[in-house]
N, C-alpha and C positions, 0 to 999 in steps of 0.2 A: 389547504396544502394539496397542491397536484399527488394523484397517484400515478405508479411508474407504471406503466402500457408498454412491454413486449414489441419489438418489432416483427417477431414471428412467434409460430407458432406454438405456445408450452404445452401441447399432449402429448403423450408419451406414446410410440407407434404403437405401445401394446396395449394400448385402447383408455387408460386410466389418462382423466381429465387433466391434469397437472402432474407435469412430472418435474420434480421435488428433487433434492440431493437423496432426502428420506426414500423416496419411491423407489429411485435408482440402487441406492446399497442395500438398501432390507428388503423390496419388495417386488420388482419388475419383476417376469417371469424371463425375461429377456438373458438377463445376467444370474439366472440361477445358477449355472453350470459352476461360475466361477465365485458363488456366492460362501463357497467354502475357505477361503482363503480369509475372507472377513471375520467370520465362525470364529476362525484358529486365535485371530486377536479379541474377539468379544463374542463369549458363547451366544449371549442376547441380540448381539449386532446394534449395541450403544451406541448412536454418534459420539456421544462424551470418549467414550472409551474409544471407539476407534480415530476420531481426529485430535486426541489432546494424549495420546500416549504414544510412544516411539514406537512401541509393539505393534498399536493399530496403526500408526502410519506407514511402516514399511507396508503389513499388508493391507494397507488401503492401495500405497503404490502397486504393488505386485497386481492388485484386481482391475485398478487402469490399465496397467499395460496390458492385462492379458484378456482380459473381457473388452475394450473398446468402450467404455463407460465414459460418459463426457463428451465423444467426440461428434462431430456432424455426423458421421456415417454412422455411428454404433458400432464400428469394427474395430480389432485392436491395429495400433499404427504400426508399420513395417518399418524398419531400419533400411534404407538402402545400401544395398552393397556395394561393394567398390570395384571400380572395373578391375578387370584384372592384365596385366601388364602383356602378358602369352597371349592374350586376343586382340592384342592391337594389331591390327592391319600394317602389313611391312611396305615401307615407301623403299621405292629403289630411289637411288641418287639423281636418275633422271627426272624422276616425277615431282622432287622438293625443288630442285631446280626452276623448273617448269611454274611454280607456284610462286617463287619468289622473285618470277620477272614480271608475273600480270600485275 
């Protein structure tokens, strides 16, 4: 039976040779900061407990979003904002004109 071969790279940029779902929530030194949010739903930091109870998965979510855990970059992803309507650049009636003849 073939073994599965990675297209890139599985080290963890914090030096640790494979980086694991495991490594990531209980161990990276990377996402310490926000290592407390997983705590609050498993004093131990159980996978069991945190991905097979409501409790850990909210704050598993919460630690995605706010650590950047998972993502290519390692940072948390931004929402983009929405433009805002008061910044739009004012067309005079000559200028739309203009554009809807070319």
């Amino acid at each position: 039976m073939p073994q599965f071969v990675p297209d890139e790279n599985v080290d963890c940029p914090c030096g640790e040779a494979l980086q694991t779902r495991e490594h990531i929530l209980c161990d990276c030194p990377r996402y310490q900061p926000h290592r407390h949010i997983l705590s609050d739903a498993s004093r131990d930091l159980s996978l069991p407990e945190i991905l097979g109870t409501k409790k850990g998965i909210e704050a598993l979510n919460e630690f995605l979003e706010k650590s950047g855990a998972f993502t290519k970059t390692g940072t948390p992803r931004t929402t983009p904002s929405l433009p805002n309507p008061e910044d739009e650049p004012d067309v005079s009636p000559d200028e739309s004109e203009d554009e809807e003849d070319e």
